[in-house]
C-alpha positions as CSV (number, residue, x, y, z in Angstrom):
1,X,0.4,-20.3,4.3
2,X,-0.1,-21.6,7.6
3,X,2.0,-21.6,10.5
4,X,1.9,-21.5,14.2
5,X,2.1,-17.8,15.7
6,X,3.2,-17.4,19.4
7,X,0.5,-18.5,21.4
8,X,0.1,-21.9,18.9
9,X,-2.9,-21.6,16.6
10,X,-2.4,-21.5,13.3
11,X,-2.5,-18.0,11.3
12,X,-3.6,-17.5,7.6
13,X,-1.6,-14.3,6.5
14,X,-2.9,-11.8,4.5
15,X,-0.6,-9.0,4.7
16,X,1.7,-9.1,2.6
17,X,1.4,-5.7,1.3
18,X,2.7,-4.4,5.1
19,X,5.5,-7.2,4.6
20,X,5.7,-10.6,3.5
21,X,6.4,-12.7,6.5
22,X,6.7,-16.3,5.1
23,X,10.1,-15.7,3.1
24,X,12.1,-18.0,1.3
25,X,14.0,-19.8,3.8
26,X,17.8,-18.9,1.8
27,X,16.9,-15.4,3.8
28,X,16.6,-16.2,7.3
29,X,20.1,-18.1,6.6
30,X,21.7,-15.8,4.6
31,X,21.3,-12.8,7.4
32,X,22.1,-15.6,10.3
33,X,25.5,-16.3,8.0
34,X,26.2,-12.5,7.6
35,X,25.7,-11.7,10.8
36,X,28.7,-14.0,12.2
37,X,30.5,-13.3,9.1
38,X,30.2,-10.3,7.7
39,X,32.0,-6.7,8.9
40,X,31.9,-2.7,7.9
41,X,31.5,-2.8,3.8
42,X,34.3,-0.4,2.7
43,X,36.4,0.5,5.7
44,X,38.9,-2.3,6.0
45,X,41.2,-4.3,4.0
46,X,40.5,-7.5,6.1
47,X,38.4,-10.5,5.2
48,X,35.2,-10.0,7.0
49,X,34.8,-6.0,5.5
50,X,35.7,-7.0,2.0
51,X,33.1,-9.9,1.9
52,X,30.7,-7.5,3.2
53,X,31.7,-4.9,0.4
54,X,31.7,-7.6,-2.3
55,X,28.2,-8.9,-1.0
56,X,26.8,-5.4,-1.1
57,X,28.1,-5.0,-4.9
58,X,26.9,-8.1,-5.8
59,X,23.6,-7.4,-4.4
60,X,23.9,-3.7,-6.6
61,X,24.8,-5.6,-9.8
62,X,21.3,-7.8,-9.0
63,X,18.9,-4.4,-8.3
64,X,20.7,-3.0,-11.3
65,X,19.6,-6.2,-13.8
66,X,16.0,-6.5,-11.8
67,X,15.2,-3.0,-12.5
68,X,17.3,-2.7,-15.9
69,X,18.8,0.4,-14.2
70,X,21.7,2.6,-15.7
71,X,24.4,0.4,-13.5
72,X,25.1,-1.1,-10.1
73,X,26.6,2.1,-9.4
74,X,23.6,3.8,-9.3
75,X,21.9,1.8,-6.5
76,X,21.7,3.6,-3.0
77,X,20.5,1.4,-0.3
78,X,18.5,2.8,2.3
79,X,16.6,1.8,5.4
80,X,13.3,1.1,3.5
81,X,10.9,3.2,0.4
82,X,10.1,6.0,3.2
83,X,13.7,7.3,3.1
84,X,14.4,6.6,-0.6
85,X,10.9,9.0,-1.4
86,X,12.3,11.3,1.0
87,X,15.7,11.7,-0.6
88,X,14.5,11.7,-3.9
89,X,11.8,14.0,-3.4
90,X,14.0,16.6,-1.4
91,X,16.9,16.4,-3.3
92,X,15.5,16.8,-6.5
93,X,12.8,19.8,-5.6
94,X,13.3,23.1,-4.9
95,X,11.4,25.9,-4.0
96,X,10.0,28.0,-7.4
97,X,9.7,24.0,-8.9
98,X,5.8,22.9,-9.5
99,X,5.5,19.0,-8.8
100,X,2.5,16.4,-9.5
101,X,1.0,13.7,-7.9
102,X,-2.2,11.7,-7.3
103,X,-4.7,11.3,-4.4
104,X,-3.7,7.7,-4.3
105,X,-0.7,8.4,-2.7
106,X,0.9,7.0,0.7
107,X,1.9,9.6,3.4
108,X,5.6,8.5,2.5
109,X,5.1,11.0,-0.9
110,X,2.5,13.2,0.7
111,X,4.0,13.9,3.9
112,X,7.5,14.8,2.3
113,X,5.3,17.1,-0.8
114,X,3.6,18.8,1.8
115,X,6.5,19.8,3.7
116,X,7.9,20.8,0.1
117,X,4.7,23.2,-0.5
118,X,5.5,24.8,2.6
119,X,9.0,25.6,1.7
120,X,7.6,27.3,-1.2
121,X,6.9,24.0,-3.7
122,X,3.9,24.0,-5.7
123,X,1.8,21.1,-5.4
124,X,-0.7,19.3,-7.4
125,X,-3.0,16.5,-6.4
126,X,-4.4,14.4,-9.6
127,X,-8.5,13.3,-8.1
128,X,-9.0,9.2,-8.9
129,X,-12.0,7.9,-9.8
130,X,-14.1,6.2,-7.2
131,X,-12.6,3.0,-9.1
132,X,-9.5,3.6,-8.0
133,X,-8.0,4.8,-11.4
134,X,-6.3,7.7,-13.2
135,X,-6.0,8.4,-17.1
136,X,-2.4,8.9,-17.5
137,X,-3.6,12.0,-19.9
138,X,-4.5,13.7,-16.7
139,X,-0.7,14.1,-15.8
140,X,0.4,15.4,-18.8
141,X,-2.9,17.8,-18.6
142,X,-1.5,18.9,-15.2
143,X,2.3,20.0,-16.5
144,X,3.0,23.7,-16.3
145,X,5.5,25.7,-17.3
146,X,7.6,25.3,-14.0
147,X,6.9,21.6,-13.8
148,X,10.2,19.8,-12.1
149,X,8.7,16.5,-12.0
150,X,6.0,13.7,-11.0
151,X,6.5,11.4,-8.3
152,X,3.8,8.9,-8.1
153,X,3.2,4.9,-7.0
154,X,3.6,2.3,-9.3
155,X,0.3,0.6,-7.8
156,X,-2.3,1.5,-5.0
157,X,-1.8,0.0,-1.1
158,X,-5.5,0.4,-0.6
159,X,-6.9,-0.4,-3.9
160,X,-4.2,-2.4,-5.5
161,X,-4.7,-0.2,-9.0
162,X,-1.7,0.4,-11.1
163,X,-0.5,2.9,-12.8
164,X,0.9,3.1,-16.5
165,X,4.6,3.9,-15.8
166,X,5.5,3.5,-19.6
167,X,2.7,6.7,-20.5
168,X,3.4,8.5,-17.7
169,X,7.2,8.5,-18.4
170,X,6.9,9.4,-22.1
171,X,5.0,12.7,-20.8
172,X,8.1,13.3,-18.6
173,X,10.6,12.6,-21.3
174,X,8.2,15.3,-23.8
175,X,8.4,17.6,-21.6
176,X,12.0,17.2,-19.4
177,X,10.2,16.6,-16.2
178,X,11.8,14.5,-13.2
179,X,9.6,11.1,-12.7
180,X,10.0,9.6,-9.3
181,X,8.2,6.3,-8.7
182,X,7.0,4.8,-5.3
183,X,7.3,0.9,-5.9
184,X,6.7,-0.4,-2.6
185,X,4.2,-2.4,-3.6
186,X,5.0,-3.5,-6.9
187,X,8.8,-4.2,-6.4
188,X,9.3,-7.9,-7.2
189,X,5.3,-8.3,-8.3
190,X,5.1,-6.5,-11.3
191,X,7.7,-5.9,-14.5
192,X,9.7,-2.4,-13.5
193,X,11.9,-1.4,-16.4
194,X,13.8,2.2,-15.6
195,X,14.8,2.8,-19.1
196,X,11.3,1.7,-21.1
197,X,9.3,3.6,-18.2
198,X,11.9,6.6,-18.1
199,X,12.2,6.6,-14.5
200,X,14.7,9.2,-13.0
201,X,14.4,7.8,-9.1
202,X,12.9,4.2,-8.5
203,X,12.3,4.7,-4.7
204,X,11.4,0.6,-3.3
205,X,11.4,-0.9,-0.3
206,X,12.9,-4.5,0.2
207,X,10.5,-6.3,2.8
208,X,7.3,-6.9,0.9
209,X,7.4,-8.3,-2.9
210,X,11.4,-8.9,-2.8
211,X,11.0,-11.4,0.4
212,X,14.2,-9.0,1.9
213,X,14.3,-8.3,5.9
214,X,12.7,-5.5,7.0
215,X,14.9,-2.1,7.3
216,X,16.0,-2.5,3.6
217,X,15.3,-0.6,0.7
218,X,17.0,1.7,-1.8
219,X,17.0,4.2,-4.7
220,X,18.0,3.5,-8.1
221,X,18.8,6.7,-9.8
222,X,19.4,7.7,-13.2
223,X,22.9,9.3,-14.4
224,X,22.5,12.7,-14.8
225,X,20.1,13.2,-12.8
226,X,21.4,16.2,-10.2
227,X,20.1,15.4,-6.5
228,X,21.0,16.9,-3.3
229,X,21.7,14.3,-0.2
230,X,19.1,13.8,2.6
231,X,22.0,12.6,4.9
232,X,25.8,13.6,5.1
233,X,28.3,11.6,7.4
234,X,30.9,8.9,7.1
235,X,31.4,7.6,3.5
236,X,34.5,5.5,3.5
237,X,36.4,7.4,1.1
238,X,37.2,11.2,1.0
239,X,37.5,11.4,4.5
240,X,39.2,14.9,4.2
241,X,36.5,16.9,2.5
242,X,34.1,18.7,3.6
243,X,30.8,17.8,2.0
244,X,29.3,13.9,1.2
245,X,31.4,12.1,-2.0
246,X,29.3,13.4,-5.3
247,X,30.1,10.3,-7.0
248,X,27.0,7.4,-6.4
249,X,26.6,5.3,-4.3
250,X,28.3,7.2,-1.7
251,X,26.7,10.7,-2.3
252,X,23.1,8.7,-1.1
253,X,24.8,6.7,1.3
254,X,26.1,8.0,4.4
255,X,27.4,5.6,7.5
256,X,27.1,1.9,8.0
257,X,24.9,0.6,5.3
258,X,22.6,-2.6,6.7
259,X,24.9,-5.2,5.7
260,X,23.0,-8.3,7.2
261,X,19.9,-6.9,5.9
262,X,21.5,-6.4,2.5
263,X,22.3,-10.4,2.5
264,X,18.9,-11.3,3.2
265,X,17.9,-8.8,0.3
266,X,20.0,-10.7,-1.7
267,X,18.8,-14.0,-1.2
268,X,15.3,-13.0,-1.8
269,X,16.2,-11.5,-5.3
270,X,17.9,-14.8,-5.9
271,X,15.0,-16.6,-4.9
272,X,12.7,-14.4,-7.9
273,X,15.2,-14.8,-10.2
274,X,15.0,-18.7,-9.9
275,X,11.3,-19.0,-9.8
276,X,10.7,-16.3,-12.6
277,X,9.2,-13.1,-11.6
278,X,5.6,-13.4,-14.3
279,X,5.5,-17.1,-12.8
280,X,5.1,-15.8,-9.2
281,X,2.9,-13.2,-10.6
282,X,0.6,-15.5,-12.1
283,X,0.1,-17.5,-9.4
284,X,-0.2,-14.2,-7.1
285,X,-2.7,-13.4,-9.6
286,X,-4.8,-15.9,-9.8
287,X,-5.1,-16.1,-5.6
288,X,-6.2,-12.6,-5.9
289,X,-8.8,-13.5,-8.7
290,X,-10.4,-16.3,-7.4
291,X,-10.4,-14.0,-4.0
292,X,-12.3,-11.2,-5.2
293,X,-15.0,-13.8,-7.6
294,X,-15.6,-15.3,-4.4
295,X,-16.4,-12.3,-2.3
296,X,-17.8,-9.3,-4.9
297,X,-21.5,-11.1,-4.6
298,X,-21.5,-11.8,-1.1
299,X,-24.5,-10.0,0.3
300,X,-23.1,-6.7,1.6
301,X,-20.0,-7.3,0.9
302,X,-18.3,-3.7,-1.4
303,X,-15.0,-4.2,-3.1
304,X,-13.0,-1.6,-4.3
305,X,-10.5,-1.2,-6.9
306,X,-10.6,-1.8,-10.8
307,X,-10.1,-5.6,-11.3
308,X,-10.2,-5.5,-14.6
309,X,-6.5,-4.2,-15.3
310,X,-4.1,-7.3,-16.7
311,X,-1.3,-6.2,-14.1
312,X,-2.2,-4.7,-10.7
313,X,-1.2,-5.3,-6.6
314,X,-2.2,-8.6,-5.9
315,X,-4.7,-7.4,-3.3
316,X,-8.3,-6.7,-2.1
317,X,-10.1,-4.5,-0.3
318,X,-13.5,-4.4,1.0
319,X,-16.2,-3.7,3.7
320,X,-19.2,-5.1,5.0
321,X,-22.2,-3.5,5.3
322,X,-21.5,-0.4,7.3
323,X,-19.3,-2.1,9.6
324,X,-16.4,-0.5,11.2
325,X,-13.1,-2.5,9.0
326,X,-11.4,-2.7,12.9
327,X,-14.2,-4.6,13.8
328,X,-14.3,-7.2,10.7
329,X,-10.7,-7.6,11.1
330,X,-10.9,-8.3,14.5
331,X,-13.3,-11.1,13.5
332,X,-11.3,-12.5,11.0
333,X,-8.1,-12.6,13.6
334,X,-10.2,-14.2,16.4
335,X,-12.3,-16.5,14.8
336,X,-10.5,-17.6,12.2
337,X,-6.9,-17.0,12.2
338,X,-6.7,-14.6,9.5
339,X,-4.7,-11.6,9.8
340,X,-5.4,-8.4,7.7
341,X,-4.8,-4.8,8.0
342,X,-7.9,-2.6,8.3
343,X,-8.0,1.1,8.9
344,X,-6.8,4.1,6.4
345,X,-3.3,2.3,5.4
346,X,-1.5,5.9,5.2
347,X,-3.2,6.9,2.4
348,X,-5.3,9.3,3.8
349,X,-6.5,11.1,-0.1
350,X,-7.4,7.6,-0.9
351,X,-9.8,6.7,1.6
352,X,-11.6,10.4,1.2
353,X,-12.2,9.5,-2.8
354,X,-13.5,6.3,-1.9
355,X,-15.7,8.3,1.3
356,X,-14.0,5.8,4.1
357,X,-12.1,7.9,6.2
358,X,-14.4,6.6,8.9
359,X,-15.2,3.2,8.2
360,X,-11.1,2.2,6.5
361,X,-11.0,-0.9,4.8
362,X,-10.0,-4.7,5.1
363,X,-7.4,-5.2,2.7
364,X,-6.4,-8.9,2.0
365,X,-2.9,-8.4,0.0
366,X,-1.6,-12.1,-1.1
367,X,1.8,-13.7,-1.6
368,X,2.8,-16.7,-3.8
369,X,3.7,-18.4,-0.4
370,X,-0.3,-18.4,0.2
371,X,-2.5,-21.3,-0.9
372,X,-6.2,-21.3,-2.4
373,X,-7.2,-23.9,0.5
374,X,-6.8,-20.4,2.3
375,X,-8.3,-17.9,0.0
376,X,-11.1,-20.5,-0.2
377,X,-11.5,-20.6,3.9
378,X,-11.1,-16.5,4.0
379,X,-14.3,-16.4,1.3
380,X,-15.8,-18.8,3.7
381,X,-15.0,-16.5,6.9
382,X,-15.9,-13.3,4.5
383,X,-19.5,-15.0,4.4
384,X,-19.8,-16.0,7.8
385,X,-19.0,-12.5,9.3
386,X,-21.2,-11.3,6.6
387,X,-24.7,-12.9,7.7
388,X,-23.2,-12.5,11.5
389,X,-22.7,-8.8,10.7
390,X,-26.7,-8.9,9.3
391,X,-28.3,-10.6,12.3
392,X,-26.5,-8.0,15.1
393,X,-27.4,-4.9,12.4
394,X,-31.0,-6.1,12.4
395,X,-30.6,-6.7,16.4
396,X,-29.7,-3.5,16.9
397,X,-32.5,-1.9,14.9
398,X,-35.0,-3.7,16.3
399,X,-34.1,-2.4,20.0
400,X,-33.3,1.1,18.7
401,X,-37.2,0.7,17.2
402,X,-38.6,-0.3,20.2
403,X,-37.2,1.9,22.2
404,X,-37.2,4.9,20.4
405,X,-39.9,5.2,18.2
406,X,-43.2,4.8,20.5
407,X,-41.7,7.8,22.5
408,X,-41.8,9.8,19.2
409,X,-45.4,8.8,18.5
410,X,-47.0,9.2,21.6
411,X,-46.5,12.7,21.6
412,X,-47.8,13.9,18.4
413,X,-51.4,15.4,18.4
414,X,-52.6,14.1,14.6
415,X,-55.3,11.4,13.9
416,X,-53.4,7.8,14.4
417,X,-53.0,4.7,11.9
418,X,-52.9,1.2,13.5
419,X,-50.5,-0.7,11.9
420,X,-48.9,-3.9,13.5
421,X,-49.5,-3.1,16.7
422,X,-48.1,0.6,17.2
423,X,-50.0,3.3,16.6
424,X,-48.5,5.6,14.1
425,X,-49.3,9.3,13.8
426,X,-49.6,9.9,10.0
427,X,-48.2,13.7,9.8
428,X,-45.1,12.6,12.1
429,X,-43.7,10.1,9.4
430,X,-41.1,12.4,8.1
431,X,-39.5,13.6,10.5
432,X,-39.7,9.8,12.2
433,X,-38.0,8.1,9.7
434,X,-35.5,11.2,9.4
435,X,-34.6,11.0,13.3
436,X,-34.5,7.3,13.0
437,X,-32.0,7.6,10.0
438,X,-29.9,10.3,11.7
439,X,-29.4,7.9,14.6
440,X,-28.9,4.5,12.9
441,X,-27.3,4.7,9.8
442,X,-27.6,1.2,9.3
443,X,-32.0,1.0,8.3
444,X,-34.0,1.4,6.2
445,X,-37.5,2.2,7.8
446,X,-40.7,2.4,6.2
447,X,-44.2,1.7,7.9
448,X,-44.3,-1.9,6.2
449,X,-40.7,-3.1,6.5
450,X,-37.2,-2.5,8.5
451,X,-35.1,-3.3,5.3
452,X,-31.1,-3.7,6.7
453,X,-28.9,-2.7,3.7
């Protein structure tokens, strides 16, 4: 997917797990149509408010068949998967409950558990593997007693590893547990069936994998399921009463809802349905495939992530050599055009398991709206900045040598070695080469070669 940015070149985009900006063009129309057309859903009797109100059903009726939920009813838009996880997670918990989740969590789960532990919540963080995986056994190892509920991803932002929802949900349905599902990143990638995975609160956001404007989003819940609101206000109906409507969607729902985005939302739903959902997948899929076989041997390149799961986030993330991810993505931007998203990607408990909290990560996340001309120029840019990487590494550790080590020598008292021109004081070596390693991280020295690794 090329296309011009604002100062003219042209951009490869690899985002797409922060939001998919090439959208099906039926979008951009639909919210430019509702916009001029389209008033307050559910407080008038005039034209423009009851398209707006049948528009936003509609759009219910397609979340509810997308996600096989228990009716359109049941669908709560919100602003994005931040607020649904924060309504979900708050209305559902209470202090005296126990709650489980996983280190590969986003700060929009953490942040809202951690403020939940404080208020008396007890918390559990499931480790991942260095591979970026979790044995579903490990949740159901985890329940206690006063277990309320799980509330875990559907698939990793850093690492692109998925979850089994289906295993998971059986060990919530065992044991009567709550499970609330962050699907930001695999809402309109991979299959998400409420009722087969047992899901109480499907918490996804519409602006990455559903091609929907940004500020859209919502919260599927289950019937029965008892849940406080995060937000109280204006619903439409009961005007008169004192607390928010209990019946869904306006318990969840409280003032204007995003009408205009809620079109565009629409028409990128309609655009999955027409393509088929496992046909953009496999297309998605391969991208990310021929991606990661084309980078993984690349000399220092280091991937992360299991690749060998059928279904996962169609994305990669990686590092080269023990250069800072800022920097590499920097590279990519200005000398090729190709735009990532390096750093720690709010998932803070991520990045510590896969010992990055310094360094962060490129992550290339890909959309069916991308091309393998492109994946095939971003392996190409992955190996250029790789050797470029190399030559300034071995640069610097050549100037750090030569400037720093004869000092070290010339003051030590034992018999001396001559070796390649410096002159090398043989009870001195370890603590040379320890000094050296504490300063430059990035060598290898012995007293025959300056290996860069």
């Amino acid at each position: 997917m090329r296309f011009p940015d604002a100062g003219g070149t042209k951009v490869i985009y690899f985002d797409n797990a922060a939001t998919t900006l090439q959208k099906p063009e039926t979008v951009a129309k639909a919210v430019a149509e509702a916009i001029s057309n389209l008033g307050n859903a559910g407080r008038g009797a005039y034209d423009a408010a009851l398209h707006s109100m049948r528009m936003a059903y509609e759009t219910r009726e397609m979340i509810n068949e997308f996600f096989n939920g228990d009716g359109p009813e049941q669908v709560a838009f919100m602003s994005n998967a931040t607020e649904a996880l924060n309504t979900a997670i708050n209305g559902i918990l209470q202090p005296g409950d126990h709650v489980i989740t996983t280190a590969m969590e986003h700060n929009s789960v953490l942040r809202p558990l951690y403020l939940k532990e404080q208020q008396g919540v007890a918390l559990t963080i499931l480790p991942v593997g260095e591979d970026g995986t979790i044995s579903s056994e490990a949740f159901e190892e985890a329940i206690r007693p006063d277990t309320e509920a799980i509330v875990c991803t559907h698939a990793s932002n850093v690492t692109g590893t998925a979850l089994n929802l289906y295993r998971i949900g059986e060990a919530c349905k065992r044991h009567g547990l709550h499970f609330i599902v962050d699907a930001s990143q695999s809402a309109g990638i991979l299959p998400i069936d409420i009722q087969a995975m047992n899901i109480d609160a499907l918490c996804f956001t519409g602006h990455k994998g559903l091609f929907g404007p940004q500020g859209t989003g919502g919260l599927c819940l289950k019937k029965g399921v008892t849940i406080r609101p995060l937000k109280s206000g204006g619903s439409g109906i009961h005007s008169f009463d004192k607390e928010q409507p209990h019946s869904m969607p306006e318990l969840l729902e409280a003032g204007t809802i995003n009408a205009h985005g809620i079109a565009g939302l629409k028409a990128g739903l309609e655009y999955i349905q027409q393509e088929g959902l496992e046909r953009l997948y496999t297309r998605e899929a391969l991208l990310t495939k021929t991606f990661y076989e084309g980078v993984r041997r690349i000399d220092g390149v280091k991937v992360y992530g299991n690749f060998d799961q059928e279904k996962r986030a169609p994305l990669v993330a990686l590092n080269i050599r023990n250069e800072d991810a800022g920097k590499v993505s920097e590279i990519l931007w200005e000398d090729y055009g190709i735009a990532t998203r390096a750093g720690a990607h709010c998932a803070p408990l991520m990045h510590e398991t896969l010992r990055t909290t310094e360094q962060g990560v490129v992550r290339f996340s890909f959309s069916s709206f991308n091309t393998m001309e492109e994946i095939k120029t971003a392996i190409e840019a992955i190996r250029e900045t790789g050797s470029r990487v190399k030559r300034t590494l071995f640069k610097n550790t050549l100037e750090y040598v030569w400037k720093t080590v004869p000092a070290i020598f010339m003051a030590a008292k034992e018999p001396y070695i001559k070796k390649d021109k410096m002159t090398i004081k043989v009870s001195k070596r370890n603590k040379i080469i320890n000094k050296m390693h504490k300063n430059n991280r990035n060598i290898d020295c012995s007293f025959d070669i300056i290996m860069l690794y």
